[in-house]
C-alpha positions in Angstrom: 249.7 -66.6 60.7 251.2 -70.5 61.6 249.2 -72.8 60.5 249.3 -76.5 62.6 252.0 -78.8 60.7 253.1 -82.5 61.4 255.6 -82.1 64.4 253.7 -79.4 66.0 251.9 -79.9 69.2 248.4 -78.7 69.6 245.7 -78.3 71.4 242.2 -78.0 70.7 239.0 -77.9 72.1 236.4 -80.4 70.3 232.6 -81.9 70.3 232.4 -85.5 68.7 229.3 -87.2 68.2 228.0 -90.0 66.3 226.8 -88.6 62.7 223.3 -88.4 62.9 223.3 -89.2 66.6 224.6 -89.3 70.3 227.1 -86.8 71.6 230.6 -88.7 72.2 232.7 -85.7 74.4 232.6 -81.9 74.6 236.1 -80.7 76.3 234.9 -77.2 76.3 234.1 -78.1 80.1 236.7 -79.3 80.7 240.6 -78.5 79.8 241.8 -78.4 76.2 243.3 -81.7 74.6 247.2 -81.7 73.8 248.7 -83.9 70.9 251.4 -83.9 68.3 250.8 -84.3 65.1 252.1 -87.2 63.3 252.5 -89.2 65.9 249.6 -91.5 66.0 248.1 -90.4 69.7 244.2 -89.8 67.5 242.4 -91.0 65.2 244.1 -90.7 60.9 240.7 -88.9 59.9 241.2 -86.1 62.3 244.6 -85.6 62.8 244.5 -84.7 58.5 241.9 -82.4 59.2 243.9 -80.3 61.9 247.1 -80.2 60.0 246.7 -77.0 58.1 244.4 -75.5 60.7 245.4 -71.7 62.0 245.4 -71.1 65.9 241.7 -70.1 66.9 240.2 -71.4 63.9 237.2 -73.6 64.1 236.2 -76.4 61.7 233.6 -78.5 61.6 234.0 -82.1 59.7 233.0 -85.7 59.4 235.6 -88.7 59.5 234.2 -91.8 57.7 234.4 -94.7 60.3 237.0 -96.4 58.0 239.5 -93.1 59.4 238.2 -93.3 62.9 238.0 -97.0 64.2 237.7 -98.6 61.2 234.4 -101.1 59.7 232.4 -103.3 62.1 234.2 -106.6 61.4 231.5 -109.7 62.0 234.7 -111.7 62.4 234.9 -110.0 65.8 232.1 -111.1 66.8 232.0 -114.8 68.1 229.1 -116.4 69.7 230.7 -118.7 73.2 228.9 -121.0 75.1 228.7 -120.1 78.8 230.4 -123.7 80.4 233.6 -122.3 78.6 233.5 -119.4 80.6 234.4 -118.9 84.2 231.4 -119.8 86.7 231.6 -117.4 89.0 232.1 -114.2 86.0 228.8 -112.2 86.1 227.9 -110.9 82.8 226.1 -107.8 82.1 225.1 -107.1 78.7 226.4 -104.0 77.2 229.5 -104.1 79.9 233.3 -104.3 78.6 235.6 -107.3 79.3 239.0 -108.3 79.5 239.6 -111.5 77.3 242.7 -113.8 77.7 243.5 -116.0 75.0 245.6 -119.5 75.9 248.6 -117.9 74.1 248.1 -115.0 76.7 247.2 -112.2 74.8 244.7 -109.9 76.3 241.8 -107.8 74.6 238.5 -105.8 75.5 235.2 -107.1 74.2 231.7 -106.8 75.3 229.0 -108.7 76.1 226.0 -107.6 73.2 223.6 -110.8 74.1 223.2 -112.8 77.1 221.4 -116.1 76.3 220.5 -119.7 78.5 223.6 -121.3 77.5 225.4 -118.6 75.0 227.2 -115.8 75.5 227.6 -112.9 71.9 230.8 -111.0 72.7 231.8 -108.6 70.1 235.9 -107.3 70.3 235.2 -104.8 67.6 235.5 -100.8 68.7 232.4 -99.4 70.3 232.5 -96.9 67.5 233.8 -99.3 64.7 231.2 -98.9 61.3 230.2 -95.1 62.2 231.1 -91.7 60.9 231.8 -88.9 63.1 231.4 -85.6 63.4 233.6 -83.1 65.2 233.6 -79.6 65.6 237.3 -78.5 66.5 238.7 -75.0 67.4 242.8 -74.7 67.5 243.6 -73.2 70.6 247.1 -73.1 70.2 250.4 -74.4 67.7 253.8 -75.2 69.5 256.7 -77.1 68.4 257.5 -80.7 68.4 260.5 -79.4 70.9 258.1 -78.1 73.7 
């Protein structure tokens, strides 16, 4: 039986959810997810834990955060005072913004505390600093050619 290599394009059905915690997805209601392997389009830890799989297997596994989306980086987290942001933005706490620095490079972060004249906006991942836990099943194998 083929087992899923680098190259091949597959598609699987998966949970994910936080170790220990909240459900993330579950595309069994909805349609299968394509990728190839090998060429970056999800996350290191699970893409190694496909490769070798056999169409309609099912696996169950945990990727440390550090092969998902990588440590919580305090760094990332910067603490701005609310005159240097625009007047009119209204700020929700827990909602997702589009930053532009002055050399015009654009990134998300979100808004974890709202204070009188501060505003906490952290640009690390949502998921950054946790395991996760997937349970995939290999629906089909096809070649990097398809």
């Amino acid at each position: 039986m083929k087992t899923a290599q680098l190259g091949d394009t597959v598609t699987v059905h998966y949970v994910s959810r936080v170790v220990g915690g909240e459900l993330l997805n579950d595309t069994h209601d909805e349609a299968p997810f394509t990728f190839t392997l090998g060429a970056q389009q999800v996350i290191p830890g699970f893409e190694r834990e496909v490769i070798g799989m056999q169409e309609g297997e099912t696996k169950t596994f945990i990727v440390p955060a550090e092969e998902a989306f990588g440590p919580h980086l305090e760094e990332n987290v910067v603490v701005v005072e609310r005159s240097n942001l625009p007047s009119d933005l209204e700020l929700v706490e827990g909602q997702n913004y589009i930053v532009t620095t002055p050399d015009q490079q654009t990134f998300e972060v979100r808004v974890t505390k709202i204070e009188e004249d501060t505003v906490t906006l952290d640009a690390n991942h949502p998921l950054a600093g946790k395991d996760l836990e997937f349970t995939v099943e290999l629906v089909a194998i096809g070649s990097g050619e398809e």
